[in-house]
ROGU-815905 format. One line per 4 residues: number of its first residue (from 0); for each residue x, y, z of C-alpha. Coordinates in steps of 0.05 Angstrom, whole numbers, plus 32768, in hexadecimal, padded with zeros to 4 digits. Each point is the difference from the previous one (the first is absolute). Layout:
<marmars>
NUM	X Y Z  ...
</marmars>
This chain:
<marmars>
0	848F 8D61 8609  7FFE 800E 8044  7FC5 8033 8015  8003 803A 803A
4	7FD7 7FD1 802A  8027 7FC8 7FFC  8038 8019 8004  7FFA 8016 8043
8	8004 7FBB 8018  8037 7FEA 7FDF  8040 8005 8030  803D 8026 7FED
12	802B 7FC5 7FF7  7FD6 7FE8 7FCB  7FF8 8047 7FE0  8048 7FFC 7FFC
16	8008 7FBB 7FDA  7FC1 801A 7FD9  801E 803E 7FE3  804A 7FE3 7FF8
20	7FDF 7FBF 7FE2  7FC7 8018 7FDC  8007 804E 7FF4  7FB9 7FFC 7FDD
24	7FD4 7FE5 8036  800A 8039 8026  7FED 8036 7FCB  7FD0 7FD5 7FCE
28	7FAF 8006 801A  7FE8 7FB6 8001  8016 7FC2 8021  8017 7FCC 7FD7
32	7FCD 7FCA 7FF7  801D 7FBD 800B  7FF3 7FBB 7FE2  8014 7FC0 802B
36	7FFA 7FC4 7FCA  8018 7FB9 801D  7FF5 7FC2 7FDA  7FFB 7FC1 801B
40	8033 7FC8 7FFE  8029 801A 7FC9  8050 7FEC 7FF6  8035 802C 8003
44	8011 7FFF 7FBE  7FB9 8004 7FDC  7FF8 803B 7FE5  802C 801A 7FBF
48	8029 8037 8024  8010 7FC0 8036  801F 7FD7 7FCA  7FB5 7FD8 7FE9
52	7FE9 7FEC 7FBB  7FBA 800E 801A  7FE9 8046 7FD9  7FF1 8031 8031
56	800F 8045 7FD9  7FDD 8032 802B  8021 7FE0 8042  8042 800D 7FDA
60	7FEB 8041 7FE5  7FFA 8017 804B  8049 7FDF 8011  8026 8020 7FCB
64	7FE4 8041 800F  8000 7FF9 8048  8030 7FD2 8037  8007 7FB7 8008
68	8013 7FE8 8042  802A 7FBC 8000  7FFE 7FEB 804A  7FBE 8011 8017
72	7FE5 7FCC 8028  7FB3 7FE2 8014  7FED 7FD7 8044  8003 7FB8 7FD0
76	7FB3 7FF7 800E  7FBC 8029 7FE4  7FE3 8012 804A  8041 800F 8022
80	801E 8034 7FC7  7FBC 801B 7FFA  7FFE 8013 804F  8043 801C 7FF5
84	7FF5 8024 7FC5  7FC1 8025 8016  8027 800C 8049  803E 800D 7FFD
88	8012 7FC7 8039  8014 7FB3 7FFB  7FC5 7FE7 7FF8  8002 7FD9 8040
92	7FFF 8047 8029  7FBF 8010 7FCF  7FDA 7FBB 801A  800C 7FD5 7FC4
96	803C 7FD2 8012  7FE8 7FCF 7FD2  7FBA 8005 7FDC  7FC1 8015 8015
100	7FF0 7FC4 8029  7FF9 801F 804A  802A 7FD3 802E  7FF3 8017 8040
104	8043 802C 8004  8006 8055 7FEF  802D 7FF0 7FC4  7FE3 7FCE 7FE3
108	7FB1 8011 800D  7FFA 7FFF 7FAC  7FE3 8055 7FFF  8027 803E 7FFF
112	7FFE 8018 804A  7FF2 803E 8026  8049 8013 8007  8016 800A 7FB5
116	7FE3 8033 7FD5  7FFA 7FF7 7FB2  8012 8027 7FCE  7FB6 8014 7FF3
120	7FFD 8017 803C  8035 802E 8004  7FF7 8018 7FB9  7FB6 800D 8010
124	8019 802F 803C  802B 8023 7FCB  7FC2 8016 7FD0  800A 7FC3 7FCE
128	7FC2 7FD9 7FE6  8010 7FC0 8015  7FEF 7FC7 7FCC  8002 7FB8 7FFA
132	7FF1 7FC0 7FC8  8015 7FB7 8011  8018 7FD2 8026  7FFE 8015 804A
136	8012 7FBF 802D  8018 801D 8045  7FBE 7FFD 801D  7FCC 7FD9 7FEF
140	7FBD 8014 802F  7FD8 8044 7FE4  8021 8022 803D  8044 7FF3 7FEA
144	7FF5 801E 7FB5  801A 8032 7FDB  7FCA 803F 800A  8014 7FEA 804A
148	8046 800C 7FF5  8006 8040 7FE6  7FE8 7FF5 7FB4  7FBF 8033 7FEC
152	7FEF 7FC5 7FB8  800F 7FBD 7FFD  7FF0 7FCC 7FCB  801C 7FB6 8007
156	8002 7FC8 8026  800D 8003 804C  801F 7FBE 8006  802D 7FD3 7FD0
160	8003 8009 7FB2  7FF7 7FB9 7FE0  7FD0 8018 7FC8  8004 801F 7FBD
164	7FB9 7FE9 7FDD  7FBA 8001 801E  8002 7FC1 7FF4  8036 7FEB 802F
168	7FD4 801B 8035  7FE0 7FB7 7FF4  8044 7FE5 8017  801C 802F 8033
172	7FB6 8013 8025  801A 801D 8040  801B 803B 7FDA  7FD9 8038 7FEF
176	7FFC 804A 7FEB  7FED 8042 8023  7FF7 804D 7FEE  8012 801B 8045
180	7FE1 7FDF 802C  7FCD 7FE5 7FD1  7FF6 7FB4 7FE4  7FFE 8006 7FB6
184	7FEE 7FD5 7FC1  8036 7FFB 7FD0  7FE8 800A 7FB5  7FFB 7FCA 7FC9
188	8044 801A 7FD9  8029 800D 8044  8049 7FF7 7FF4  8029 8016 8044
192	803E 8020 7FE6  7FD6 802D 7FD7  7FBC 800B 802A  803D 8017 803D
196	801D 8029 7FCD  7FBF 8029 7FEA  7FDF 8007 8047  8045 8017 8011
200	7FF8 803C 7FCA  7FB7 8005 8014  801D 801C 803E  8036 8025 7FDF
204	7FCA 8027 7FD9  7FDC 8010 8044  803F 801A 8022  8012 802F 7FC8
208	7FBE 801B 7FEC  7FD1 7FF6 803A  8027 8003 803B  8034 8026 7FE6
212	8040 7FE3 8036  803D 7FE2 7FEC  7FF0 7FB4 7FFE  802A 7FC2 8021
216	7FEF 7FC6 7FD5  8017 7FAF 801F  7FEB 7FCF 7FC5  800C 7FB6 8018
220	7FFB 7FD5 7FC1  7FF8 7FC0 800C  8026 7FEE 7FC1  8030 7FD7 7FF9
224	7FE2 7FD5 803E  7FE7 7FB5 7FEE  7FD2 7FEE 7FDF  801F 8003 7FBB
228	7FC2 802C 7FDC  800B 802F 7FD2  7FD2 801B 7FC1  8009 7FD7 7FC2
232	801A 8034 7FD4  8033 800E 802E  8016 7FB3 8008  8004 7FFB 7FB3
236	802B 8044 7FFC  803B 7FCB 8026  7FEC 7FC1 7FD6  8041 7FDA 7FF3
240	802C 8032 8028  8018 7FCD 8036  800A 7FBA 7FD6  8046 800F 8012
244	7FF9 7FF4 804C  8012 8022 8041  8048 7FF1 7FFC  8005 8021 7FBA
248	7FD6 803C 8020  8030 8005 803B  803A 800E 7FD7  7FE1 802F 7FD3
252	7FE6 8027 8037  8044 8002 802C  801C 8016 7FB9  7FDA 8037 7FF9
256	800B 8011 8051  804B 8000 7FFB  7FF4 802D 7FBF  7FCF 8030 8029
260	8036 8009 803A  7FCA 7FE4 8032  803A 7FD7 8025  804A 800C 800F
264	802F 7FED 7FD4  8019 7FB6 800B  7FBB 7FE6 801E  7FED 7FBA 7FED
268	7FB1 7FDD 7FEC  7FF2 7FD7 8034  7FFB 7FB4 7FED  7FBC 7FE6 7FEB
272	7FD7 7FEE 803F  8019 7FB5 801C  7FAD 7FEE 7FF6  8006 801F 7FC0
276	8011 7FCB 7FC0  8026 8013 7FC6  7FC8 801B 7FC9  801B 7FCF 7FCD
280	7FF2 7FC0 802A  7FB9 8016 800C  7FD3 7FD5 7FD5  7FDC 801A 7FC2
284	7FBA 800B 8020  8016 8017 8045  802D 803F 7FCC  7FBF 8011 7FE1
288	7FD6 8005 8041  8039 8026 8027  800F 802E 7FBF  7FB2 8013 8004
292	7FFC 8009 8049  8038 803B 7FF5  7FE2 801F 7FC4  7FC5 800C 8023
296	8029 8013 8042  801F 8037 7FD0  7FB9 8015 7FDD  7FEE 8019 804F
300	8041 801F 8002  7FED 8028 7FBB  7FC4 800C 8017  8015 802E 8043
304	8029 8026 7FD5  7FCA 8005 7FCA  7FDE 801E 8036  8037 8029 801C
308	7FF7 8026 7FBB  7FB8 8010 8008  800C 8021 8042  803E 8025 7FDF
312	7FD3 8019 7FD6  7FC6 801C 8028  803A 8022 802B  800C 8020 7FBC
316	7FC1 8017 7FEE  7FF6 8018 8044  803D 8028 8000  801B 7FDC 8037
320	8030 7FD8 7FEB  8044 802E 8008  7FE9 800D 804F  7FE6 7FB0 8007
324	8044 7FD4 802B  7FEF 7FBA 7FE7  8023 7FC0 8020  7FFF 7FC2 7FE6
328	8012 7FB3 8026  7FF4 7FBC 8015  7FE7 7FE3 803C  8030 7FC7 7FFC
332	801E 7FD3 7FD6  7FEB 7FD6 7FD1  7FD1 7FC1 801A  8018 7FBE 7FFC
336	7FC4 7FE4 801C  7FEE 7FBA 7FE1  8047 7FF2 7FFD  8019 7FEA 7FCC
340	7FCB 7FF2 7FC1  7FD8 802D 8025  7FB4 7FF4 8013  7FC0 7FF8 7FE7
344	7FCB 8006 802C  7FC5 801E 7FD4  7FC5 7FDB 7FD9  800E 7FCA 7FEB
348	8010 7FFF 7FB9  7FFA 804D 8000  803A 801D 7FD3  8036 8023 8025
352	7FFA 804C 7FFA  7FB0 7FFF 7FFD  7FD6 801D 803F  7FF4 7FB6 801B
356	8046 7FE2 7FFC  802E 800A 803D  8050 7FF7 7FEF  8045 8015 8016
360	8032 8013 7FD5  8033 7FCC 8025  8039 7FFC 8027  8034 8002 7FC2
364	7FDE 803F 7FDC  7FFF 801E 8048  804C 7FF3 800D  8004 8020 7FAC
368	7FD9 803B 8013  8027 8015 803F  8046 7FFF 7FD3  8030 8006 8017
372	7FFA 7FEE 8041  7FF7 7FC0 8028  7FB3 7FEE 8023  7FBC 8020 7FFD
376	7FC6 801F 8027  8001 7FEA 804E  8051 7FF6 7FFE  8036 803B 801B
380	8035 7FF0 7FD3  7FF6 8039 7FC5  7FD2 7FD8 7FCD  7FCB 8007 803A
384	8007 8043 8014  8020 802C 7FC6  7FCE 802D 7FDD  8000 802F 7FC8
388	7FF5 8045 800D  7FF5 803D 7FCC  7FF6 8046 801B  7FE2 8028 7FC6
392	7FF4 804D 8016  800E 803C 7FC5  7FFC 8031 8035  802D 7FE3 8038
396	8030 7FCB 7FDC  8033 800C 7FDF  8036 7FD0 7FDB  7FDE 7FE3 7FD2
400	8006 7FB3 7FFE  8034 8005 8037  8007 7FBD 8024  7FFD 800A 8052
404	8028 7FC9 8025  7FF5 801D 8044  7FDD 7FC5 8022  7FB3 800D 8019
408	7FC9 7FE3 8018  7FBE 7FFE 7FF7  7FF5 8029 8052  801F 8038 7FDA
412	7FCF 800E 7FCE  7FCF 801E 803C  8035 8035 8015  8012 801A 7FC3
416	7FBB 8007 7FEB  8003 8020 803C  8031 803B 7FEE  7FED 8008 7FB8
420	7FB8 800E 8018  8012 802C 803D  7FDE 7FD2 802B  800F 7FF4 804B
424	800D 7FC0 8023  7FCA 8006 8040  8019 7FEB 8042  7FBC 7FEB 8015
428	7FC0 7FF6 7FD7  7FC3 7FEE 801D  801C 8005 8046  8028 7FC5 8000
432	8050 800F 7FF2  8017 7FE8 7FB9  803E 7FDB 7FFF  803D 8021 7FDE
436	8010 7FFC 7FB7  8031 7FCB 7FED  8006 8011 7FB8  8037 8035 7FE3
440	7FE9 8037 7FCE  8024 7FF2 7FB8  7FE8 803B 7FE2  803E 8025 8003
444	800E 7FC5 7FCC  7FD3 8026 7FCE  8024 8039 7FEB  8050 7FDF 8009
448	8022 7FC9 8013  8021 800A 804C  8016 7FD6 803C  7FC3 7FD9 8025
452	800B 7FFE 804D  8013 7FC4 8016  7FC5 7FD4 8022  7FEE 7FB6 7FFE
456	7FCF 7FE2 7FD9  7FD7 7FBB 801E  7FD2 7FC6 7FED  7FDA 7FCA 801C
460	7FC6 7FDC 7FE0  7FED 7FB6 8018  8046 7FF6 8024  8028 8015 7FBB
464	802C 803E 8026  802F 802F 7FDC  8023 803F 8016  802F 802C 7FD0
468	8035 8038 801C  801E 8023 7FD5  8018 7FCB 7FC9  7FF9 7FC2 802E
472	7FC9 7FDC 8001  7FEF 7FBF 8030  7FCB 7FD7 7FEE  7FDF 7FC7 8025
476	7FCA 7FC7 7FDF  7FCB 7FDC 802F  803D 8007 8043  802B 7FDF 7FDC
480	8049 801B 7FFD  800F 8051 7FE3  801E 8006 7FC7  802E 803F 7FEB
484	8008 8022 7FC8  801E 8047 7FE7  7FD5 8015 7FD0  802D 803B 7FE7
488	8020 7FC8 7FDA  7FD1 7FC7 8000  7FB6 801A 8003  7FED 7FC1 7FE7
492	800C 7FD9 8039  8033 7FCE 7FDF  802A 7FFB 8034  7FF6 7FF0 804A
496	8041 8029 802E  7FE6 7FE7 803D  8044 7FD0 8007  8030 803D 7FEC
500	7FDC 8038 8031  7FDC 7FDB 8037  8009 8041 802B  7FD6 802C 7FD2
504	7FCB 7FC6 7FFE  7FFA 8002 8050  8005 804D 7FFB  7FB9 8001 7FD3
508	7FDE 7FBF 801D  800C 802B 803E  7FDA 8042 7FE7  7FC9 7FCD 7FE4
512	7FEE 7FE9 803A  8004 804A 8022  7FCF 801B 7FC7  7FCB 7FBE 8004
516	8002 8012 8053  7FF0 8048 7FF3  7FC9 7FEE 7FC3  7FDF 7FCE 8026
520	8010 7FC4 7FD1  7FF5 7FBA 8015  8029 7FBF 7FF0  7FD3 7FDE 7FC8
524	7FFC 7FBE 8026  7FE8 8021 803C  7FCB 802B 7FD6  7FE3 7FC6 7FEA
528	7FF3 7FE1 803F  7FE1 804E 8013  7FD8 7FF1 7FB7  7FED 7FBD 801F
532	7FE6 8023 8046  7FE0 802C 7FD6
</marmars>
């Protein structure tokens, strides 16, 4: 996989790990191509091989033939994980401390900046045909886009996600669509998860038969994401299959987690969210409206994976498919935006699921969907910030269905890309010096199971801080007190040690505080007032 050319810039160390690690990359002729598939607001425990009742056989197909990872973690927030996803850094070092408003400081100026480099770019100087369909949202200006960062074919939209339908293009008018660098129309029949899904294997053909280069693929689905819109076949597959509730679907899903080994023995479902009511005291009409907003939540679910298969299938036809490393996660957790009920902000009268409503699945199906953990997307404790991850590679994984507890994060996914490609981190590009990788490579995690060096892992996003060493973890809501909790025996955050180890508390509110210094991240009451200046 690695040819003479390359080869001669990949340093001995990483020849080393290459051929003790990977034995074939060194002999085989090609590259592997790589596919990068996020979705977009997804719960932990969604798909099938993650303990859901939502039908996603192709997603599980990949799992049981390739690795799961069980403490892989996101940013808690769309922009932020995607800055540190396509970089490699926290996302405040990579200019998008928050979202991709600009407010007047370098980590929160709302673009990726001059000092990180993505991994388009670096797979580019490695001889990959760099390729991209979706959601983009860490830059939002032409000169911030993805052909300007590194990617040679791009079809999405630059800035948030939001629509589904043409029709909601009525609703949510400031986004649009773009082929390049090009403003398109969207046709009559356009249904995102699937129009991502075949411009993505437009360019797949291209790679393989025109261009003839190994291909890296990022597909940003905008599914799960608000608003609830899904295709009405697909809403009528789930008809019925939630009249049960969310606390019914909590237990069945922790069920089938403890039975799948996803947790250590002796770990406890978190209790139902305090804004969360019992499903039985919900009122007759409020159970039918919340029922429907999840089976349609699910249909978008079926739908990626519906999807996934299609692009399984090219691969196969192509004869790509055994030399093709897929991964597979979620930007955050679920969304409880709406709170609980959820919201409904579409036409008015406009069913929800159709191109002109605009709903949220809730705050009780989000709190269902993130089993079993406590909180959502924007919150540090693990509901916020623990994603699924499948690794699916014939070629370079081995294991299969083998669960991976070593904990990751989502600024490791650039440098292992990194070493299975052959690919070089630059110390400059573009004359300005880049700024160090954060991230660790998990790729010796591919082929067995072995010790991960120790290093901490942080978060921040809108004052909501977290840092985890080894099995402690400290977390700390809106500056209000940190909370401790060993997650080698509670990863469900059930009970606060703070009292019991005060020392340890200090010890990681300490190296917090060192880390935000270093990564440039502000107090969230004093951003504002920047915002404000602004």
């Amino acid at each position: 996989m690695l040819d003479r050319f390359a080869l001669r810039a990949v340093p001995l160390t990483m020849f080393v790990f290459m051929a003790s690690v990977f034995p074939s990359l060194v002999s085989a002729q090609d590259k592997p191509n790589i596919i990068l598939m996020m979705a977009d607001d997804m719960g932990f425990s969604d798909l099938g091989c993650y303990g859901g009742e939502i039908e996603t056989p192709n997603l599980d197909q990949l799992a049981d033939s390739g690795i799961r990872f069980t403490q892989f973690y996101n940013t808690a927030r769309c922009c932020p994980t995607r800055a540190a996803l396509l970089t490699g850094l926290y996302q405040h070092q990579a200019g998008i401390g928050h979202m991709v408003g600009n407010y007047g400081v370098p980590s929160y100026q709302g673009y990726l900046n001059d000092q990180c480099v993505t991994i388009a770019e670096a797979l580019r100087g490695a001889g990959y045909t760099t390729l991209m369909t979706g959601k983009w949202h860490v830059g939002s200006q032409p000169e911030h886009w993805p052909t300007k960062r590194g990617f040679d074919r791009y079809w999405g939209t630059p800035s948030g996600g939001g629509v589904y339908f043409k029709d909601t293009l009525k609703i949510r008018n400031t986004v649009f669509f773009v082929e390049n660098e090009e403003r398109i129309e969207l046709r009559d029949d356009f249904y995102i998860t699937d129009d991502l899904t075949d411009h993505a294997m437009e360019f797949i053909d291209e790679a393989v038969n025109e261009t003839k280069k190994p291909f890296f693929l990022y597909l940003a689905h905008i599914a799960p994401h608000w608003p609830l819109q899904a295709k009405p076949e697909d809403i009528a597959h789930y008809e019925g299959k939630y009249d049960t509730g969310w606390d019914a679907t909590r237990d069945a899903r922790f069920a089938r987690q403890t039975k799948m080994g996803l947790f250590p023995s002796g770990t406890k479902l978190s209790d139902r969210d305090k804004d969360a009511k019992a499903w039985e005291k919900m009122p007759q009409p409020a159970q039918e409206d919340l029922a429907h907003r999840m089976e349609i939540y699910a249909a978008q679910i079926t739908c990626i994976d519906e999807n996934v298969g299609k692009l399984v299938a090219q691969l196969k036809e192509l004869g790509q498919y055994e030399n093709t490393l897929f991964i597979f996660l979620s930007d955050n957790g679920c969304s409880a935006e709406g709170g609980p009920g959820g919201f409904s902000r579409g036409k008015k009268d406009a069913p929800i699921g159709t191109g002109l409503s605009y709903a949220s699945v809730g705050l009780e199906w989000a709190n269902a969907n993130d089993t079993p953990f406590r909180k959502f997307k924007m919150d540090t404790r693990e509901g916020g910030i623990s994603s699924p991850l499948i690794i699916h590679w014939p070629q370079g994984v081995k294991h299969n269905g083998r669960l991976v507890d070593a904990p990751s994060h989502v600024i490791d996914v650039m440098p292992t890309l990194l070493d299975v490609a052959g690919a070089t981190y630059p110390d400059k590009q573009n004359g300005k010096t880049t700024i160090p990788l954060e991230g660790q490579s998990f790729a010796d995690q591919f082929a067995a199971t072995k010790t991960v060096p120790a290093r901490d892992l942080f978060w921040e996003h809108e004052g909501n801080q977290a840092i985890r060493r080894g099995d402690w973890k400290a977390v700390r809501i809106k500056n209000g007190p940190w909370s401790l909790y060993n997650l080698k025996d509670d990863r469900t955050e059930t009970t606060n040690l703070n009292q019991a180890h005060p020392e340890k508390t200090k010890e990681l509110a300490q190296a917090w505080e060192a880390w935000a210094e270093r990564c440039g991240v502000w107090d969230w009451n004093e951003l504002q007032k920047q915002r404000r200046k602004k």
